[in-house]
N, C-alpha and C positions, 0 to 999 in steps of 0.2 A: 511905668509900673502901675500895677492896679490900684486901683486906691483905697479897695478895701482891705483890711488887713487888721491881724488880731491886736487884740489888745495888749497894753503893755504887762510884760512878764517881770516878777522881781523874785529869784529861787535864793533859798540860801542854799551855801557855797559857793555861786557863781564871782562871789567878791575873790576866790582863789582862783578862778579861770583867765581864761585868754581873754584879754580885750578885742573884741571883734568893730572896726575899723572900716572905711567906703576904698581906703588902701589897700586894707588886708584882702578884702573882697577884690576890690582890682587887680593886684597882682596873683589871687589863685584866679580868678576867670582868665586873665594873659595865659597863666599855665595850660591851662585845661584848653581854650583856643589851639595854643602852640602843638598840643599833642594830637590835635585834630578832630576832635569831637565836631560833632555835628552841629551847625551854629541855633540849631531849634535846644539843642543840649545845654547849648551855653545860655541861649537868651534863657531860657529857665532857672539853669543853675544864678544868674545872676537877678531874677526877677527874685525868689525865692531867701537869696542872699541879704538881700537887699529889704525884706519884709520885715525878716527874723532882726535885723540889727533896726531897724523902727520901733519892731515891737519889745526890743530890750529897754528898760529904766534903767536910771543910773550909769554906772559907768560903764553899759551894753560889755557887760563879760560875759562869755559861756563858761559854766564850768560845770559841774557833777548836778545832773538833776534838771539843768537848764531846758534842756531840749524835750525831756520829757514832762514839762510847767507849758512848754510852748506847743507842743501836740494836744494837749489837753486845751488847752485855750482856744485851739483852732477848732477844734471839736466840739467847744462848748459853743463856739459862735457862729456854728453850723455846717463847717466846711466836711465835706465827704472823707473817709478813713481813704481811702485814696491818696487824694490831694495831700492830708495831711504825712503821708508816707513819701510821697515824691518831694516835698520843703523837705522834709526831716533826710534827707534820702543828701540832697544837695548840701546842707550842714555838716552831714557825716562827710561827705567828701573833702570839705572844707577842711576838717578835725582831721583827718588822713593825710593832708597837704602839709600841714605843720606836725604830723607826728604827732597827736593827741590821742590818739584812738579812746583813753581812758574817760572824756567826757564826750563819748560819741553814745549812740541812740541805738543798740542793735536788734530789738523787737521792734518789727512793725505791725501794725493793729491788721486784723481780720477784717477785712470789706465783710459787708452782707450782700447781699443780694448782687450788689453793684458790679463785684466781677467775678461773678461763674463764667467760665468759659462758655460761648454759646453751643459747639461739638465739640467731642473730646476729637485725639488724632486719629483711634480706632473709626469714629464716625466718618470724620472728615475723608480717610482713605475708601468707603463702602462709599461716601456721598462722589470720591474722584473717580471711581471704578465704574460706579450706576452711568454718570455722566458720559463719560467714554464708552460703556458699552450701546447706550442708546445715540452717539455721535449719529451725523447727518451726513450724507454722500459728498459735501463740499467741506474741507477745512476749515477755507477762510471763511464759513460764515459760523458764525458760534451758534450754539444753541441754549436753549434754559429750560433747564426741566425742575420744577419744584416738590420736594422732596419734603416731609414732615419727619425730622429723628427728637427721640428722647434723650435729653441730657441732664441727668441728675436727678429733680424731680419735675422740673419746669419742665413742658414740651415747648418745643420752638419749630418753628415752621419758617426754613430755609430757600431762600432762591438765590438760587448761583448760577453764573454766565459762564460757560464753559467753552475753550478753543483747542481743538484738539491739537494746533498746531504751536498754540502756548501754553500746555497745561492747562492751570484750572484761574482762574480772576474773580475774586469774590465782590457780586455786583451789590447786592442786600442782605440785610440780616433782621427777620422780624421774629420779635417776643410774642409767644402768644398769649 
């Protein structure tokens, strides 16, 4: 686990929540393994699991209010609305596992800047069209045409590896 990790949370109400446990965590990570998730899904959800019940005081309950004491602390202590969406994201699944939903988390914070999409799908399809129509006489050897689109208000300036024989493979993405 990483070592950094927020600081301890004490919400009231959480004295009427679930006691969150290195068991309780165990046996929904087994769950979530058994049903196949992805083991990058797991190592996550249990990295994340895993923080939240450190950074709990006292007798580490979630209850009403809990999760959103813990998103704010992550954010006070620097972590990106992202990251703090994906912990909180892993807790709610947690609260879904035991049937809690009632001290689950369901707004998650608005990124800034951090995730605009770099082309919408409209672009993306005029960037896989451009590409295949300027294809090269051989298949297998791909080509790259670099292409400048506007998205949103930022301009970005796109280079993409394209194989007519496999679609489209996205080689880079540069901000400008």
């Amino acid at each position: 686990m990483n070592p950094r990790r927020y600081k301890e949370t004490s919400v009231a109400g959480a004295e009427t929540g679930v006691p969150l446990t290195p068991e309780l965590i165990g046996e929904f990570i087994a769950s979530i393994r058994g049903k196949g998730y992805v083991q990058g899904t797991v190592d996550r959800y249990q990295a994340s699991l895993e923080q939240l019940y450190h950074s709990l005081s006292g007798e580490k309950r979630i209850g009403r209010g809990t999760l959103a004491a813990c998103r704010e602390q992550m954010l006070a202590d620097g972590y990106a609305a992202r990251t703090a969406n994906l912990r909180i994201s892993a807790a709610n699944s947690l609260l879904s596992y035991l049937g809690l939903r009632e001290y689950q988390l369901t707004d998650q914070i608005k990124p800034g800047d951090e995730n605009i999409p770099e082309i919408s799908r409209g672009e993306y399809h005029r960037l896989l069209r451009t590409a295949r129509n300027t294809g090269n006489s051989s298949p297998a050897q791909p080509s790259t045409t670099k292409i400048t689109v506007q998205s949103g208000t930022a301009p970005t300036s796109a280079t993409r590896t394209f194989s007519r024989s496999w679609g489209i493979r996205v080689a880079t993405v540069l901000r400008a």
